[in-house]
C-alpha positions as CSV (number, residue, x, y, z in Angstrom):
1,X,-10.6,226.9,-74.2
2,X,-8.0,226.2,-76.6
3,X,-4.9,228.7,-76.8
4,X,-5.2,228.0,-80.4
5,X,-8.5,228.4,-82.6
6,X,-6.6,225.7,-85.0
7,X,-3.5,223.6,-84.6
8,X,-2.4,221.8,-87.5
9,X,0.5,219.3,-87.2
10,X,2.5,217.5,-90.1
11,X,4.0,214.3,-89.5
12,X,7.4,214.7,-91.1
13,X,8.8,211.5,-90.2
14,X,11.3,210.2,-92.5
15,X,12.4,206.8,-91.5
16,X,16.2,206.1,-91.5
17,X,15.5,203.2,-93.2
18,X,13.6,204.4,-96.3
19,X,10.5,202.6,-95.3
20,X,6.9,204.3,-95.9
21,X,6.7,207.1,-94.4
22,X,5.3,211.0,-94.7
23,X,8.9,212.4,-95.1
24,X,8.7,210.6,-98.2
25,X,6.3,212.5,-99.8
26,X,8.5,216.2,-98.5
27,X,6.1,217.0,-96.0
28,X,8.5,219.4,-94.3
29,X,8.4,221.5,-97.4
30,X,4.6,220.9,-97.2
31,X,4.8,221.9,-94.4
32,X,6.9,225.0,-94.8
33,X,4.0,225.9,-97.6
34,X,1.0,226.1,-95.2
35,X,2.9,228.0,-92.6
36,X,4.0,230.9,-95.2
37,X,0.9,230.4,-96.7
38,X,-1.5,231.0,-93.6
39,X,0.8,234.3,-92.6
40,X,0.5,235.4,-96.4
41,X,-3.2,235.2,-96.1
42,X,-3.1,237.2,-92.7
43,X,-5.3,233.9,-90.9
44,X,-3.2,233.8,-88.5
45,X,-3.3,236.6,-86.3
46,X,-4.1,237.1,-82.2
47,X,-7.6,236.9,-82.7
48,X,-8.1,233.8,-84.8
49,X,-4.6,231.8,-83.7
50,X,-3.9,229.1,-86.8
51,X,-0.8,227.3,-85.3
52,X,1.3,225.4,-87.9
53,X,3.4,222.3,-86.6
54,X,5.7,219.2,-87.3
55,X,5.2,216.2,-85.9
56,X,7.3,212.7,-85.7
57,X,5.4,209.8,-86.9
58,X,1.5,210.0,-86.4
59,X,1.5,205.8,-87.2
60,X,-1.0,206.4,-90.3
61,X,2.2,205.2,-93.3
62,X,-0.5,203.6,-95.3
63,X,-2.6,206.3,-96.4
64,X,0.2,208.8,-97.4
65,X,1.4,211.8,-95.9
66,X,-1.0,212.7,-93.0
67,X,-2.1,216.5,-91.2
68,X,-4.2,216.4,-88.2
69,X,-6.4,220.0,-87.4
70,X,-7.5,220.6,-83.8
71,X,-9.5,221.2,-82.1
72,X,-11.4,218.8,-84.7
73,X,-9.6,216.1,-84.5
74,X,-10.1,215.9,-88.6
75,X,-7.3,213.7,-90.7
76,X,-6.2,214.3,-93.8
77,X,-4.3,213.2,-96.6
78,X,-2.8,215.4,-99.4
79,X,-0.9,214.9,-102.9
80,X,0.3,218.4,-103.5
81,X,-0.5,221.9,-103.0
82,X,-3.6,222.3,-104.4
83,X,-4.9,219.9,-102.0
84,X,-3.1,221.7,-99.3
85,X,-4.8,225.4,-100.3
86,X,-7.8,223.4,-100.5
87,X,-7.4,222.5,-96.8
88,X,-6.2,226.5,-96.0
89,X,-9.1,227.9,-97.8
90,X,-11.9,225.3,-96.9
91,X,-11.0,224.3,-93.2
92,X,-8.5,226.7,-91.8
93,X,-10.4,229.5,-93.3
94,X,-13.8,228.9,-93.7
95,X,-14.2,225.9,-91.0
96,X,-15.4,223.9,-93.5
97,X,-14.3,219.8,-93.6
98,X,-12.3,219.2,-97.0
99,X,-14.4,215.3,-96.9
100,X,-12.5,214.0,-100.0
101,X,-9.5,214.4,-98.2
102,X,-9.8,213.0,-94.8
103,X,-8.5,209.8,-93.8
């Protein structure tokens, strides 16, 4: 069994050399959103364990800034924070796959 019921992690890579990458596209502040968010919405508690995380580089530049959520192994893609509560509120919260988003 897991130690977390989720565990989402954020590539927030940002290449040294401005190349493609999620940092790009601020995910540390999208980041930052989805971990205030989850504790504002009281989803992450002892009892169901939503574990926010950064990452370095996942390898997946091409499609944009990139979140993985275990134990699912589900990828997704995001352009701002509506896409990102959509994620909260569909997957984190109701365990329901956000399928426009995934990658």
């Amino acid at each position: 069994m897991s130690h977390f019921n989720k565990h989402v992690f954020f590539c927030t890579n940002q290449r040294e050399d401005g190349g493609d990458c999620c940092g790009n596209f601020a995910a540390q502040k999208a980041r930052d959103y989805v971990k205030n968010k989850v504790k504002q919405l009281g989803i992450s508690t002892r009892q169901n364990s939503i574990r926010i995380n950064s990452a370095g580089c996942m390898d997946r530049c091409d499609v944009g800034p990139v979140i993985v959520v275990y134990p699912e192994a589900i990828w997704y893609t995001y352009v701002d924070e509506s896409d990102l509560d959509e994620i909260i509120e569909e997957h984190l919260k109701n365990g329901r796959i956000v399928e426009r988003l995934k990658v």
